[in-house]
C-alpha positions, 0 to 999 in steps of 0.5 A: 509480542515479538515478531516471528521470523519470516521463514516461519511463513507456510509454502503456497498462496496467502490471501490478505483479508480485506475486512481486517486490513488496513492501508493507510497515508500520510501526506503534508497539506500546504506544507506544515498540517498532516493529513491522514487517510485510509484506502480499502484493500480490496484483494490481495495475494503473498506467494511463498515458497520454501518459507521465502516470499516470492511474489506480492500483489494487491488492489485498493479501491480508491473510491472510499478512500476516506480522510474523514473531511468529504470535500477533501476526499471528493477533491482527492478523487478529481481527474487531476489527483487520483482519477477515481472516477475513471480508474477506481483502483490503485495495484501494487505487484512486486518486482522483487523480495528480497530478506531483510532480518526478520522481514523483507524489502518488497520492491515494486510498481504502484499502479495508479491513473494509469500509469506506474512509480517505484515503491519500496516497502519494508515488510515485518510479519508477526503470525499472520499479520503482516505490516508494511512501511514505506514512502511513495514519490507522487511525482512519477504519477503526473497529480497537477497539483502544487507541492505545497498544496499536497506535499510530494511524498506520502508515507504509506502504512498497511496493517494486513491479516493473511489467511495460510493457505489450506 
């Protein structure tokens, strides 16, 4: 299946639906395993206008995020890595949308423990799936945890399905 182009996108607001999308991570634990993770989305909105996407936003909620090892997952949620017991969801919200071929470049802010990092993702439609790539840097996000126990950056893959607008 060859992706359409993204021009093809219908004027108004998307909305993702939660039950079929995914966003997954990858990261290196202790320098050489790879661990694999997913984070329900939980609400998620595409802006579109004139068939240009224009605006970008969703939320994750972190406490299921799930690695499929629980003790793994209930240290990933302590106050020194992702806090979710004090701030249970991560935001995305883009800053710009720039048309990269038959895609786009979604630049933005990811918001997380209460405070922010860029990340950029490529974004590749086909119908109303979307699936976005990109890698974040961890260390604008203040986690106190040694890179070689979790590796600096994490490589981010969301698989999301988008009902058109009415």
């Amino acid at each position: 299946m060859s992706p359409h182009p993204a021009a093809t996108l219908r004027t108004g607001t998307w909305t993702v639906l939660s039950g079929r999308t995914t966003a997954a991570f990858e990261v290196r634990n202790f320098g050489f395993n790879r661990v694999r993770g997913t984070i329900p989305v939980r609400t998620g909105v595409v802006e579109v206008t004139d068939g240009e996407v224009t605006a970008v936003r969703a939320e994750l909620d972190l406490g299921t995020l799930d690695t499929r090892n629980e003790r793994r997952d209930a240290d990933l949620r302590k106050p020194n890595l992702l806090d979710s017991g004090a701030r249970p969801e991560m935001t995305f919200v883009a800053a710009d949308v720039q048309r990269r071929g038959d895609g786009w470049e979604v630049t933005g802010e990811l918001w997380l423990r209460g405070t922010s990092c860029p990340l950029t993702l490529t974004v590749v439609p086909d119908g109303t799936r979307v699936r976005a790539t990109g890698t974040l840097d961890r260390a604008p996000l203040g986690m106190r945890v040694p890179r070689a126990v979790i590796g600096r950056y994490v490589r981010i893959d969301v698989e999301a399905e988008l009902e058109p607008p009415s």
